[in-house]
C-alpha positions as CSV (number, residue, x, y, z in Angstrom):
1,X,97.5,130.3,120.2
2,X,95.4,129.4,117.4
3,X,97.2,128.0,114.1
4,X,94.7,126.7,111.3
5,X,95.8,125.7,107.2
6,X,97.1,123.2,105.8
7,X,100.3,121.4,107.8
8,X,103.4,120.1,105.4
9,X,105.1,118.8,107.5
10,X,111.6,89.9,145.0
11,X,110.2,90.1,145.9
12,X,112.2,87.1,148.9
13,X,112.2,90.1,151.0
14,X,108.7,91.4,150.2
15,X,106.5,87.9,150.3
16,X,105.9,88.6,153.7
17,X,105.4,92.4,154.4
18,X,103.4,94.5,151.6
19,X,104.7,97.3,150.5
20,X,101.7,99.3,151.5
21,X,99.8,99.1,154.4
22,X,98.0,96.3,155.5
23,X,93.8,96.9,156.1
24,X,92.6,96.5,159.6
25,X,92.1,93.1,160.9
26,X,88.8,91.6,161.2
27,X,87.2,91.4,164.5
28,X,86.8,87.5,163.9
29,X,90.0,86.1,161.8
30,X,88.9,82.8,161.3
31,X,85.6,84.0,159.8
32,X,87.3,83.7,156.3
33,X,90.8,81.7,155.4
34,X,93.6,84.1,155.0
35,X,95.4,84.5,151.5
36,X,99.0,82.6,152.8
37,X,100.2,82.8,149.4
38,X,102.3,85.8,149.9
39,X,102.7,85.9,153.9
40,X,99.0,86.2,154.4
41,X,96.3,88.9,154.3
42,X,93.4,89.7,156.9
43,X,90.3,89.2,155.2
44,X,88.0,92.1,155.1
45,X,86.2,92.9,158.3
46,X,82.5,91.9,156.6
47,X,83.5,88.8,154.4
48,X,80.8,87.4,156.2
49,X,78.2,89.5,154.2
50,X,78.3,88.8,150.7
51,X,77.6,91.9,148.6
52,X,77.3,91.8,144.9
53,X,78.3,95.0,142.7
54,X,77.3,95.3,138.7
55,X,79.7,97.2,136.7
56,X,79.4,98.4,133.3
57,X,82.7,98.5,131.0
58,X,83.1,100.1,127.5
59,X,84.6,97.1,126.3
60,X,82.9,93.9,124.4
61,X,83.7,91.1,126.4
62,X,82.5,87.8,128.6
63,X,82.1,87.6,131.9
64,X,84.9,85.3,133.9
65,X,83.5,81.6,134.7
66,X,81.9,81.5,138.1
67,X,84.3,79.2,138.6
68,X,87.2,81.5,138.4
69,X,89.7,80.3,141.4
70,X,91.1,83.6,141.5
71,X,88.4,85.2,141.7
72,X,86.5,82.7,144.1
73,X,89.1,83.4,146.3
74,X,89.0,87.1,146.7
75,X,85.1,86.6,147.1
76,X,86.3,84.4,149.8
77,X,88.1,87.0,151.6
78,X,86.2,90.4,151.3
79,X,82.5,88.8,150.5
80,X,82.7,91.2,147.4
81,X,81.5,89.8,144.2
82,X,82.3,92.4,140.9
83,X,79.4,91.4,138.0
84,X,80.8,93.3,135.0
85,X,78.5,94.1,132.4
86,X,80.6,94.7,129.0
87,X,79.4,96.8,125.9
88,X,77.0,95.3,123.5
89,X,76.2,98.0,120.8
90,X,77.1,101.7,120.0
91,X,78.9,103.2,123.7
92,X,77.3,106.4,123.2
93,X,73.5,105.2,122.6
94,X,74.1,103.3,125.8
95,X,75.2,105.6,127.8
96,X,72.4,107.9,126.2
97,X,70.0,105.4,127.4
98,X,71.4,105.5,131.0
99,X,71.2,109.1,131.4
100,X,67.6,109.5,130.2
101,X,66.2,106.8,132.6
102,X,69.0,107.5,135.2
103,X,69.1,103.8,135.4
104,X,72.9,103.6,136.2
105,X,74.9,100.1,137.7
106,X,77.1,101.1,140.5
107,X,80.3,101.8,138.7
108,X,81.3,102.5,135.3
109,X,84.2,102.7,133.3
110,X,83.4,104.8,130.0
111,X,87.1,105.5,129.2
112,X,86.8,109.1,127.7
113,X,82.6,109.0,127.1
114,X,82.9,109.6,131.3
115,X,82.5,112.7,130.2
116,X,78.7,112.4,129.4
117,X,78.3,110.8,132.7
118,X,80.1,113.3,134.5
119,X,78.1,116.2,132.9
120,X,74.9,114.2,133.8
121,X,75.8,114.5,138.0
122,X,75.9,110.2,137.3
123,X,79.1,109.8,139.5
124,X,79.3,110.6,143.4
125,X,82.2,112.9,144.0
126,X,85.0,111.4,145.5
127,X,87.6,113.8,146.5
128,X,86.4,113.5,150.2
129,X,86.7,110.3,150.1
130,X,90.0,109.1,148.8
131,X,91.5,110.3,151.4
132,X,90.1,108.2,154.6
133,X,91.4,104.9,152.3
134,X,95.1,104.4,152.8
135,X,96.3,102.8,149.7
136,X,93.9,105.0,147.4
137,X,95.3,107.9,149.0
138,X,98.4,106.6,148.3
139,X,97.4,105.8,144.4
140,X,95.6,109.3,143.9
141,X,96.9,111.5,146.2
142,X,99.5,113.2,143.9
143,X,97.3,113.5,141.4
144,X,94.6,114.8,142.8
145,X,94.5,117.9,140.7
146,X,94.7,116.2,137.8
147,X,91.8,113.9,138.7
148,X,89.2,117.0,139.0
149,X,87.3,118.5,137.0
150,X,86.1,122.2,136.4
151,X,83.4,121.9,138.7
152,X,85.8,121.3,141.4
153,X,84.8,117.7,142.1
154,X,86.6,114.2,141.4
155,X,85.0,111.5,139.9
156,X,87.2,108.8,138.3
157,X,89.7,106.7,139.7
158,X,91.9,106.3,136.9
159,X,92.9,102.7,136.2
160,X,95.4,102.3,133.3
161,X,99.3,104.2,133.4
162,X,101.5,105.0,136.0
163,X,100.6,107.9,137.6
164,X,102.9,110.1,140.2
165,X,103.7,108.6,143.5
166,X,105.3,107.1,146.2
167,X,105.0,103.7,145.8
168,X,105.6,102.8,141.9
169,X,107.7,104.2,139.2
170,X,107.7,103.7,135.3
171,X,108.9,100.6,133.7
172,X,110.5,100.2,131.0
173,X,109.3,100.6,127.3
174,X,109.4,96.9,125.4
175,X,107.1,97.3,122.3
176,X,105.4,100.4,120.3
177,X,102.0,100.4,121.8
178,X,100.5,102.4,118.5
179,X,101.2,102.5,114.9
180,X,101.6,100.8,111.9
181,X,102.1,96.7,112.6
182,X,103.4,94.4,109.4
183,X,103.7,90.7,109.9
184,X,107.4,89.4,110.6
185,X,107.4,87.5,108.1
186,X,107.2,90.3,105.7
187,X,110.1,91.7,107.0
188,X,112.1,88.5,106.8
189,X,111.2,87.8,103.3
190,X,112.7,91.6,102.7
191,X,115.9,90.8,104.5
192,X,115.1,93.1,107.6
193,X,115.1,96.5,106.1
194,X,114.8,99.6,108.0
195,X,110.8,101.0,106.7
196,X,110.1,104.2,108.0
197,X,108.0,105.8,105.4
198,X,104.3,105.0,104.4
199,X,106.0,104.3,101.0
200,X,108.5,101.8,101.8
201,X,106.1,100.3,104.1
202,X,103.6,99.2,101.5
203,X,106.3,98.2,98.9
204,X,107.2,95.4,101.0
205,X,103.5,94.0,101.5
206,X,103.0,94.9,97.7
207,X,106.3,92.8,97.1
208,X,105.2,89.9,99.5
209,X,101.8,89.6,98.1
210,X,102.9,89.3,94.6
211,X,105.4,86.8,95.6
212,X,102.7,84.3,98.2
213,X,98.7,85.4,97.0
214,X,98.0,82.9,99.2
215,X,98.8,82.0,103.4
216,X,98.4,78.3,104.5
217,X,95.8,77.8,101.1
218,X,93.7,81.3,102.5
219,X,93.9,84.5,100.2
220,X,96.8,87.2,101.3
221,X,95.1,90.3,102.4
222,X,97.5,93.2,102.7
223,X,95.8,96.0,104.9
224,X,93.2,96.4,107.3
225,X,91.4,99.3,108.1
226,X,89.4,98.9,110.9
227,X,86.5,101.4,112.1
228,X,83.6,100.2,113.9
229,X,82.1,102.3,116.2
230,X,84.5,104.1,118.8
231,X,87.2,101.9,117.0
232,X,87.8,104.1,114.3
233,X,91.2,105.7,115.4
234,X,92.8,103.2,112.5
235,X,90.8,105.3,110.1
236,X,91.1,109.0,111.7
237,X,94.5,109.3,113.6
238,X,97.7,108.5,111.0
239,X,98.2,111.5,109.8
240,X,99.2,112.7,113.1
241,X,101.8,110.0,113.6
242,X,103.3,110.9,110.4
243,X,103.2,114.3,111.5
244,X,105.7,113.2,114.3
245,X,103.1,113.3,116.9
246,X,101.5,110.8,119.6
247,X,98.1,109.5,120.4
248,X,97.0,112.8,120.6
249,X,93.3,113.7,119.3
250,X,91.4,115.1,116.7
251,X,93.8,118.4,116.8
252,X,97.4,118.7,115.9
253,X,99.2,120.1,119.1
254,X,102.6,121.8,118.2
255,X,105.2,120.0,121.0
256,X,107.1,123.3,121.1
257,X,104.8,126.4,120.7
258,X,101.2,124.4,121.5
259,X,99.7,125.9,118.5
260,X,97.0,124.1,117.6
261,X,95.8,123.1,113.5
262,X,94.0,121.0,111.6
263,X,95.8,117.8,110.5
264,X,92.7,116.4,109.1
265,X,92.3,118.9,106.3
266,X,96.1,119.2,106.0
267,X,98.4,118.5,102.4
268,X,99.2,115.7,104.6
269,X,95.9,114.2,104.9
270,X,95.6,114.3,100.7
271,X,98.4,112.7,100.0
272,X,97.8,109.8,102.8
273,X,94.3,108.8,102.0
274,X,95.3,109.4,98.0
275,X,98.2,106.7,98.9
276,X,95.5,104.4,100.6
277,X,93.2,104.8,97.5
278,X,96.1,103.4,95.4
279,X,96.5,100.6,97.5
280,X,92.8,100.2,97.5
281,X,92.9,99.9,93.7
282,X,95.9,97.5,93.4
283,X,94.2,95.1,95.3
284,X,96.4,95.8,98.9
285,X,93.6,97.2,100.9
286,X,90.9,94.6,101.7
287,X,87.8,95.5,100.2
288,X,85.5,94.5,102.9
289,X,87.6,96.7,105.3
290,X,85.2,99.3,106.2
291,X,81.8,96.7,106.3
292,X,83.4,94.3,109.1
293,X,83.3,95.0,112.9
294,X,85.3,94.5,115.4
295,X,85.0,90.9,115.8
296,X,85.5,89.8,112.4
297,X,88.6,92.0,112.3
298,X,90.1,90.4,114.9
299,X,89.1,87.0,113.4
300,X,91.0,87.8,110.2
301,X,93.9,88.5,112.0
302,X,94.0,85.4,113.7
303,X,94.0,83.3,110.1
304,X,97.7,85.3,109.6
305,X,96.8,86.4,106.4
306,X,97.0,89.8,107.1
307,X,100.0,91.4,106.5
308,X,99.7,94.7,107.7
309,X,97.2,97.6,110.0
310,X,97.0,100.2,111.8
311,X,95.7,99.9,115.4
312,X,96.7,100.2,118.9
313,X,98.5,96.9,120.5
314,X,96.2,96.2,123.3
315,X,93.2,96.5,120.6
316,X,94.0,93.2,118.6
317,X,96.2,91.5,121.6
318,X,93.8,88.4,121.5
319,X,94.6,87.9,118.1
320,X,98.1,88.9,118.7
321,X,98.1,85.8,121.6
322,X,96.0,83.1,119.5
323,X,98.8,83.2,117.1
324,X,101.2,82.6,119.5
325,X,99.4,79.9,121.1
326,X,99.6,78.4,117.5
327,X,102.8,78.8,116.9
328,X,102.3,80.9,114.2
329,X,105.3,83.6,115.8
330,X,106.5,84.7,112.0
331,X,102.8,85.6,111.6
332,X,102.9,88.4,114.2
333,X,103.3,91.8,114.0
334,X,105.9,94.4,115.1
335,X,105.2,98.4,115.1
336,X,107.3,100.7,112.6
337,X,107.8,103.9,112.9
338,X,106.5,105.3,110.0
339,X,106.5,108.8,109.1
340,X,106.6,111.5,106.4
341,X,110.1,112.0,105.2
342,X,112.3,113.4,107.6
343,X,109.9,113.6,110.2
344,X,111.2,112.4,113.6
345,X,108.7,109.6,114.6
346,X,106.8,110.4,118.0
347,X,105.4,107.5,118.9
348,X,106.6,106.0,122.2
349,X,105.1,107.6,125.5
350,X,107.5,107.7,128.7
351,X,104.3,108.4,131.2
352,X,104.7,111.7,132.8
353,X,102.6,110.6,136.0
354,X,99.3,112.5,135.1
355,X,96.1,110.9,134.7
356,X,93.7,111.4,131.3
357,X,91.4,112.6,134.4
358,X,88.4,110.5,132.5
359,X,90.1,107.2,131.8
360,X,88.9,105.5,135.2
361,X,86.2,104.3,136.9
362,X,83.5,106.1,138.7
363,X,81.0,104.8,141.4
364,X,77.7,106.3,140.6
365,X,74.7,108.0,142.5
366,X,72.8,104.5,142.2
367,X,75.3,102.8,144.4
368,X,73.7,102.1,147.8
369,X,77.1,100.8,149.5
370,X,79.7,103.4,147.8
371,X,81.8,103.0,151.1
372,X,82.5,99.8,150.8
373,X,83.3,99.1,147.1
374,X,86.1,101.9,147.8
375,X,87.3,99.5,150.9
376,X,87.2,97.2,148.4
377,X,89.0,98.5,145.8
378,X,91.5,99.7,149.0
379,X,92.2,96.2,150.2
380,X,92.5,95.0,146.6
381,X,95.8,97.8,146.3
382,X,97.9,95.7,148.5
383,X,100.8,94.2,146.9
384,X,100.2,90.8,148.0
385,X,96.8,91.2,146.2
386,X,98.5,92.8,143.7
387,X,100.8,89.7,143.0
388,X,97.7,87.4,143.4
389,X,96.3,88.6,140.7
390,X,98.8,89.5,138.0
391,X,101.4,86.8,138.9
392,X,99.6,83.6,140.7
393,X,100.8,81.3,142.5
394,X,104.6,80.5,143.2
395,X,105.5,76.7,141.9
396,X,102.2,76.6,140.0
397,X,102.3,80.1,138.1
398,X,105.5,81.4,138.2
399,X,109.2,80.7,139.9
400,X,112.5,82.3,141.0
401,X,114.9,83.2,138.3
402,X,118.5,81.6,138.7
403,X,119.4,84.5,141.1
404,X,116.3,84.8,143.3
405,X,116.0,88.3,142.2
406,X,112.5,88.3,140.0
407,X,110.4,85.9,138.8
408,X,109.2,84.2,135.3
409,X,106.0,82.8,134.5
410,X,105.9,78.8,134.3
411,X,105.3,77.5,130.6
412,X,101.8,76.9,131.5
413,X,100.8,79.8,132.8
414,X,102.4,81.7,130.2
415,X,100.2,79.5,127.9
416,X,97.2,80.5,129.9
417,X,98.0,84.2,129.3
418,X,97.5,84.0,125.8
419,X,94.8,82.0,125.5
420,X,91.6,84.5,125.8
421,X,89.0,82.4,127.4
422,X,91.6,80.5,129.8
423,X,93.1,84.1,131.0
424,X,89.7,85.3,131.3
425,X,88.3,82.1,133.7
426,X,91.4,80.8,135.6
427,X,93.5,84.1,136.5
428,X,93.1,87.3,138.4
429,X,93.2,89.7,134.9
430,X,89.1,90.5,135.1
431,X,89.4,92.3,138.4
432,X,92.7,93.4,137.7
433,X,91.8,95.2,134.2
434,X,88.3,97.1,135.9
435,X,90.1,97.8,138.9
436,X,92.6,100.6,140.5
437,X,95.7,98.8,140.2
438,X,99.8,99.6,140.4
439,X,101.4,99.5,137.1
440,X,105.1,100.5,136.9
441,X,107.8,98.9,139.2
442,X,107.7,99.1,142.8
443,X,110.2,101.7,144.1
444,X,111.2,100.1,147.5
445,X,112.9,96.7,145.2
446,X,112.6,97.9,141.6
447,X,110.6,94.4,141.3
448,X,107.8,94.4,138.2
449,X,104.2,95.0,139.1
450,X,103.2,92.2,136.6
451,X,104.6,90.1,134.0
452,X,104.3,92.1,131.4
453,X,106.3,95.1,132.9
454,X,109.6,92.4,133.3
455,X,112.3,92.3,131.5
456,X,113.2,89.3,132.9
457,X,109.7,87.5,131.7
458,X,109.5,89.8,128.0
459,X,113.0,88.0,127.2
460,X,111.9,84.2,128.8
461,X,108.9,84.6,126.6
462,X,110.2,85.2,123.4
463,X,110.2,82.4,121.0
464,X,113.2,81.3,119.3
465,X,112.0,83.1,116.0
466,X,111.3,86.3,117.5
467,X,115.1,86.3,119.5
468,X,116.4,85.7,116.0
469,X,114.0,88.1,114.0
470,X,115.2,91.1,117.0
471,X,118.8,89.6,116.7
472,X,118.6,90.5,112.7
473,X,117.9,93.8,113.5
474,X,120.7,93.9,116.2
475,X,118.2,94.9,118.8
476,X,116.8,93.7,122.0
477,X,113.3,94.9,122.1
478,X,110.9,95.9,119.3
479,X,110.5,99.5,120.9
480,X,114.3,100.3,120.0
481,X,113.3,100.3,116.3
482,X,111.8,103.9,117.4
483,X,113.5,107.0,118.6
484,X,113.7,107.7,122.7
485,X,110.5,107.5,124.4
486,X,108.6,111.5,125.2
487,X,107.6,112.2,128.7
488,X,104.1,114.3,127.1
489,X,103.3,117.7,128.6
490,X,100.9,118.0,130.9
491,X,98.0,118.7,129.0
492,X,98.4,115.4,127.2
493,X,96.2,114.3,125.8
494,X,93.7,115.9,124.1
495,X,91.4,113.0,123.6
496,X,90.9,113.3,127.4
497,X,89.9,116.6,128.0
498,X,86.3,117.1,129.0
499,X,84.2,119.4,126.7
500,X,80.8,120.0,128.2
501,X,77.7,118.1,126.9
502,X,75.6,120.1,124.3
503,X,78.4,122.8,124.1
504,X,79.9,124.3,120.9
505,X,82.8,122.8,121.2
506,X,81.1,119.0,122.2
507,X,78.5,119.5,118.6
508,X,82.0,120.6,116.8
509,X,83.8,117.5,118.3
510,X,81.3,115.1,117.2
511,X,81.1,116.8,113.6
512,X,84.6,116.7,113.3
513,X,84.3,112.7,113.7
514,X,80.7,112.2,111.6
515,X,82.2,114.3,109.1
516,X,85.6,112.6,108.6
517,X,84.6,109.3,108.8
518,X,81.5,110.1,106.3
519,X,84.4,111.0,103.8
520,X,87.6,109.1,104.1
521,X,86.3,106.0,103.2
522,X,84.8,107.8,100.2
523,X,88.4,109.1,99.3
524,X,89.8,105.5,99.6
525,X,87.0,104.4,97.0
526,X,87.1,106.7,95.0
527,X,87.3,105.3,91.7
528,X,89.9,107.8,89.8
529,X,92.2,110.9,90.7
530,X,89.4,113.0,89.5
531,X,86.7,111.4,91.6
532,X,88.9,111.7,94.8
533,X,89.9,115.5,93.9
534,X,85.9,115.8,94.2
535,X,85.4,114.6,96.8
536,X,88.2,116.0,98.8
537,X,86.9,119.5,98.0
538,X,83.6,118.9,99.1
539,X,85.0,117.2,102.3
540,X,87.0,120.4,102.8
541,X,83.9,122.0,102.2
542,X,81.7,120.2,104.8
543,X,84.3,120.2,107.3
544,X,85.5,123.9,106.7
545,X,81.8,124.7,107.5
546,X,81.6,123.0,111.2
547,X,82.4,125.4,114.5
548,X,86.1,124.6,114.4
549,X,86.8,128.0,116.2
550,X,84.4,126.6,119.3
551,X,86.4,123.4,119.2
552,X,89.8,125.1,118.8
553,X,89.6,128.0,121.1
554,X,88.2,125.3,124.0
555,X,91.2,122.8,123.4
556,X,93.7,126.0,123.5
557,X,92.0,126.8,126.8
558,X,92.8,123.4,128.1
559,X,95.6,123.2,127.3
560,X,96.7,126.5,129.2
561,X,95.2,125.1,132.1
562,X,96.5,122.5,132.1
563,X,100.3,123.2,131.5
564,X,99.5,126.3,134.3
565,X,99.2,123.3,136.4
């Protein structure tokens, strides 16, 4: 299987009754007020006993005001409070710090670093208990198999995607959620071309640069390249996209055969990073691009002087809204899909219902009342809840459209919902984002799971500029610049897959990464065509010499397991 060189190429019916079932009523109703916003919901049974559970996220972030109404009310009604503890630092020296003092918070969400945890015995197994909870079941259930590991044991409730099963299907596919973005009004200015090259993608920010240096008085920059810490996929992963593949990993999966290469080492990979070297040199590439984090990336973005990136959408969506909320919509960005020439671009996913298996949350041995954050997270899974969270309040939040058959958001709330801070202290999205949630549509009405899965609320949203700059391009959405999305194979993707802690393939993973990002920003410095020639033979050199069989042969044997399943 192995394959290694150098690659050329409404809910009016449903307010009253959830969809799924209802948890058990308390023994004493009027202990806690009900949630009437949707019909009414029994509080749970010990809302009388406050409990308080600390989770630790991979994510940067601030904790929700205490004063949260959302959130004061679900406290309200199940005595739960959720204190999330976000990311300050390198992930993987705090989650080295955890497992060497086993000092773990009750749950965790460590996106594909569970892995460490998992190898550590940090997380409880779970496949016993998923099953006495109705609306988990009804979640996991089908994707049980999917969910465990090779020990035989589940430990993650995954918490993002649509997974297989009964009670919520996918929706459909509005913007590219990966790629390489360029600012509207660079595309205006060219007359709304068709790009799908890396070429003809940086001739029109060459071309728009030359033509305004500066953006509201503030120097043009024309590309960012972020990679700060696990952030680094803007740095590492293009040369798969233009390879026609998705977000799959550090290997190069063949869609047909599942052969397995290289792509970092590939023809390919020269002429890409030669091409950002150019850009580097003619003054495109900012040159502070690879000493900023994540923060002052995101603030740079915000100014709307950058023209053009690589990233994934949900990575730089606060930036994405505070230009919005300043009515700065021709200083967006929209996804291309760029690829080598005559390479079929791969970049939209159509879910296939299976589960990363990692990218979830796990309660942990530390936990003294496991039982009850799963009847937590149980009770949260009914729709009403469901609505509560993602949509609000009807009159306030959101209303009927003309027909009574789905709803949009009110001006205001939508005005909430990109503003950072005021999303983060006066709606439901903190719980909702750390919790097991439905995405999708619901299959008994076809009705959204949340706003941003409407079509209804995508096409109420849009700003007069961006229905004219999608009516220039005679399309509806932004995703329809790209070709059909790909329901992914089962084994998809590789980014997931666990490799054990301290193995030959985990040391080979993690050179694979220190040794590509040691030299691609060298290659993008390098000062002339003989300087990056050097270099890129001593890269080939020093990644040649890792373990790439251990990592490879590991991969291919996930990957037959996984489609065996």
């Amino acid at each position: 299987m192995k394959k290694r060189g150098m690659l050329t190429m409404v809910l009016a019916s449903a307010m009253a009754v959830s969809t799924l079932a209802a948890v058990p009523a308390a023994a004493d109703e009027t202990a806690a007020s009900s949630l009437d916003i949707y019909g009414g919901l029994t509080p749970m049974e010990d809302a009388d006993d406050p409990i308080t559970y600390t989770i630790f996220v991979r994510d940067p972030g601030v904790a929700p005001s205490e004063d949260n109404p959302v959130i004061k009310k679900i406290q309200e009604l199940t005595g739960v409070t959720l204190k999330f503890e976000y990311l300050v630092g390198d992930l993987d020296q705090k989650l080295g710090v955890m497992i060497a003092g086993g000092d773990y918070p009750d749950a965790i969400f460590a996106g594909d670093a569970a892995t460490k945890l998992m190898d550590a015995g940090a997380f409880i197994p779970l496949e016993d208990e998923i099953p006495k909870y109705e609306n988990l079941n009804a979640m996991y259930s089908q994707v049980t198999d999917y969910l465990t590991q090779e020990d035989g044991h589940m430990y993650n409730m995954e918490i993002y995607g649509t997974m297989k099963n009964d009670v919520t299907k996918n929706p459909p596919v509005f913007e590219c959620g990966i790629g390489f973005y360029i600012q509207k009004a660079v595309l205006a200015e060219a007359g709304y071309p068709e790009i799908h090259t890396v070429d003809e993608y940086f001739k029109v920010i060459e071309d728009y640069m030359a033509k305004y240096p500066e953006i509201d008085g503030v120097k043009t920059t024309g590309f960012e390249i972020l990679a700060d810490g696990w952030r680094n996929w803007a740095l590492l992963n293009p040369v798969q996209n233009l390879l026609g593949a998705g977000n799959d990993g550090a290997i190069f999966v063949d869609q047909d055969t599942f052969e397995t290469s290289f792509f970092q080492i590939s023809d390919d990979a020269y002429d890409f990073y030669k091409k950002l070297n150019e850009e580097y040199h003619s003054g495109v590439v900012d040159p502070d691009t690879f000493t900023q984090d994540y923060d002052q990336y995101i603030a740079k973005l915000t100014t709307g002087t950058v023209l053009g990136f690589y990233d994934q959408n949900w990575n730089f969506s606060s930036a994405m809204n505070l230009l919005k909320a300043d009515g700065k919509y021709d200083r967006t960005y929209v996804a291309l899909p760029i690829t080598n020439p005559g390479v079929k671009d791969g970049y939209l996913d159509q879910s296939n219902g299976i589960p990363t298996g990692t990218n979830g949350i796990g309660i942990t041995i530390n936990c003294e009342n496991p039982d009850r954050l799963l009847r937590f997270f149980d009770w949260m899974l009914q729709r009403e809840v469901q609505d509560y969270l993602q949509w609000g309040e009807e009159g306030t939040d959101w209303v009927y459209n003309e027909d009574g058959t789905g709803r949009l958001l009110t001006d205001e709330r939508r005005a909430i919902n990109y503003d950072t801070a005021l999303k983060r202290d006066q709606t439901g999205f903190p719980l909702w984002n750390y919790c097991p949630k439905w995405t999708g549509l619901y299959t008994e009405d076809d009705m959204p799971c949340g706003p941003d899965e409407s079509a209804d609320e995508y096409m109420a949203a849009q700003s007069d500029y961006d229905q004219s700059f999608l009516e220039s391009y005679g399309i509806k959405y932004p995703a329809e610049m790209f070709s059909d999305p790909i329901i992914r194979p089962a084994y998809y993707p590789v980014w997931a897959m666990s490799l054990e802690d301290g193995s030959a393939a985990a040391v080979a993973s993690t050179k694979i990464t220190d040794v590509t990002m040691k030299f691609y920003p060298r290659l993008i410095l390098a000062s002339d065509e003989a300087e990056y020639d050097s270099i890129w033979e001593d890269f080939l050199s020093e990644f040649n010499a890792i373990d790439l069989d251990a990592y490879q042969t590991e991969i291919d044997r996930q990957i037959e397991l996984k489609m065996g399943k």
